[in-house]
N, C-alpha and C positions, 0 to 999 in steps of 0.2 A: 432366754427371750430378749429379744430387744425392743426400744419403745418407740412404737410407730404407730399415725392415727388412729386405723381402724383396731388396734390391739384391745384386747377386752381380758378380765381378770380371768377368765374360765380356759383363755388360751395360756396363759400362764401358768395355773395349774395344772391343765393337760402335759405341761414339758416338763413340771419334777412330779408327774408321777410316776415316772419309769423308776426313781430313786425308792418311793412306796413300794413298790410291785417288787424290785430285789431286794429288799427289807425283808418283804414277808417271804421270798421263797428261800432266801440262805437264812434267815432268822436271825438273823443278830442283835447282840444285846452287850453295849459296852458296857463297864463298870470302870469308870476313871478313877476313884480314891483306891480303889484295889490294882489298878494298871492291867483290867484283866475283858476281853474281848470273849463273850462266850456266842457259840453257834450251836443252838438247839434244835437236832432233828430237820436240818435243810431238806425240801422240797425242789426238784424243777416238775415241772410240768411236762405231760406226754410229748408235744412238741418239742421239748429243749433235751438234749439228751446229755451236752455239756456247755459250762460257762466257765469264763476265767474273766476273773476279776484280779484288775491290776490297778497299781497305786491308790488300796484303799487309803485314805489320811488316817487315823484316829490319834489325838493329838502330837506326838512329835514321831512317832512310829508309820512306815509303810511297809501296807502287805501287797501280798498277792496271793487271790484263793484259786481254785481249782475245783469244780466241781463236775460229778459225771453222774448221770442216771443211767442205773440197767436196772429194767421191769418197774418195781417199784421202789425200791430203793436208792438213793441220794448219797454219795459220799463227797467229802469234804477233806479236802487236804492243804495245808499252809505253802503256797510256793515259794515263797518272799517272806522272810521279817527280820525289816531293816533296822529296829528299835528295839527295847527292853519290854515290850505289853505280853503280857501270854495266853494265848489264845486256846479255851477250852474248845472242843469238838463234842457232843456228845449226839451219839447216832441214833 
């Protein structure tokens, strides 16, 4: 967001929640002192059937995921890792 008169804190938070919202449907959970990126059981939602996520940061490491829904299930694959972190998947 940028700062302009009529801007108010709720508009603010409205534009990083989209960052919440892919939190909670790939599920990640960095662990920095272990260098290790875990993904627990990703979710997309009816609507989304696939996401690619490019140039995640996590400190000196970038990735790229991939994710695909068929029915109800969620798979998760690493497309990119341009760094040393390792990234657990567990389905």
């Amino acid at each position: 967001p940028v700062k302009y008169p009529g801007a108010c804190p709720l508009q603010a938070w409205a534009t990083g929640s989209i960052f919440q919202l892919l939190q909670m449907m790939v599920n990640l959970r960095a662990v920095a002192p272990g260098n290790n990126l875990h993904i627990f059981q990703p979710t997309l939602p009816k609507f989304i059937n696939q996401l690619l996520v490019r140039n995640l940061r996590i400190g000196s490491t970038v990735l790229d995921l991939q994710l695909e829904r068929a029915d109800t299930t969620t798979t998760c694959k690493v497309v990119k890792n341009s760094g040393n972190l390792t990234v657990v998947i567990e389905s």
